[in-house]
C-alpha positions in Angstrom: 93.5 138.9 -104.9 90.7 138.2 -102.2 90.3 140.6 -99.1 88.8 138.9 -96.3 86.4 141.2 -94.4 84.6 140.9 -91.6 81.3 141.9 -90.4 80.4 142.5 -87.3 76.6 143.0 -86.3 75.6 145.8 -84.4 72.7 147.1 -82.9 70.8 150.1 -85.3 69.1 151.1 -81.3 71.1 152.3 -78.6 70.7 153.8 -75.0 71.8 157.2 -76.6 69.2 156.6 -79.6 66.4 155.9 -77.3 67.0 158.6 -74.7 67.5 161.1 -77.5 64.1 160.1 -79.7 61.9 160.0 -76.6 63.4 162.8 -74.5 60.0 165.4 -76.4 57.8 162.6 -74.6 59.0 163.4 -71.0 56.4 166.3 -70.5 53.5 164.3 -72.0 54.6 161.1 -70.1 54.4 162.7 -66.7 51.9 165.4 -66.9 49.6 163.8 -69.8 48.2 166.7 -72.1 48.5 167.2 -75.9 51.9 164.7 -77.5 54.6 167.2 -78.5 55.0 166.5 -82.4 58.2 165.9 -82.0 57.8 163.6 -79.4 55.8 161.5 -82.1 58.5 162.1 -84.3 60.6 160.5 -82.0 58.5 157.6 -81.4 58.2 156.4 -85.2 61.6 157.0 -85.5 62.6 154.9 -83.0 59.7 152.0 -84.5 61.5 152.5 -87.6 64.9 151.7 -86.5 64.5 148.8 -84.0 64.1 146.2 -86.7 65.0 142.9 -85.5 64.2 141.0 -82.2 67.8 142.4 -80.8 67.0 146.1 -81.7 63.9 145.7 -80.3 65.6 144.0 -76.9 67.6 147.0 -76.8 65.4 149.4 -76.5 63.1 147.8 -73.7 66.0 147.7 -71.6 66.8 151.3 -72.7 63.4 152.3 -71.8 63.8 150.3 -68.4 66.4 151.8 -67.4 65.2 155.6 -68.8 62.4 155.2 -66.7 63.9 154.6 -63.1 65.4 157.9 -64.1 62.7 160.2 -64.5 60.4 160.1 -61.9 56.6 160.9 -61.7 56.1 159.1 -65.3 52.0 158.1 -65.5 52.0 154.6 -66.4 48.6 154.9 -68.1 50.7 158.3 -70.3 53.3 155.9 -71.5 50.3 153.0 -72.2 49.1 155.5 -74.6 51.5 156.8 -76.4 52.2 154.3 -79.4 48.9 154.6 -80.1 48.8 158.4 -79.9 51.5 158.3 -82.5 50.3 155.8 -84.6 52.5 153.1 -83.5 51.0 150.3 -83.7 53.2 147.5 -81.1 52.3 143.7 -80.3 52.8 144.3 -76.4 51.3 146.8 -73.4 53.7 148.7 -72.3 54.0 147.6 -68.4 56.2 149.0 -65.2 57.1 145.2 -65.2 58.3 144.0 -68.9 60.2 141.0 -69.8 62.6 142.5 -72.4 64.3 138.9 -73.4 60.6 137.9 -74.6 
């Protein structure tokens, strides 16, 4: 007997995932300051799950569309904080991001 099963592909990220891991960051993204710890923990979580190029896509509209939402965020803040969490990404985070590249 042979079962045929199939497979979809889904993204690991969604809107819910990305809202939910950097939702810690929203103080330190407006205001500056100290990075929560759990707003690192969010950010390595989230650098952890988006794995492939789709992932990845997924988030930077996530984040797009996140942002339009909370207003006041300091562009330089939100620059800084990969690195502030040891998140090392190959892009500068930019109010004007091409997320199909």
């Amino acid at each position: 007997m042979v079962a045929n099963v199939s497979h979809t592909t889904e993204s690991a990220v969604t809107s819910q995932l990305v809202v939910s891991s950097l939702t810690p960051c929203a103080s330190y993204l407006i205001k500056g300051g100290p990075v929560p710890k759990s707003c690192c923990n969010g950010v390595q979580s989230l650098y952890k799950d988006a794995e492939t190029t789709s992932d990845r896509q997924t988030a930077c509209r996530c984040l797009e569309q996140a942002a339009t939402l909370v207003p006041g965020i300091n562009v330089d803040n939100a620059v800084n904080l990969p690195a502030k969490c040891d998140v090392s990404i190959p892009y500068k985070i930019s109010p004007v991001f091409n997320c199909s590249t």
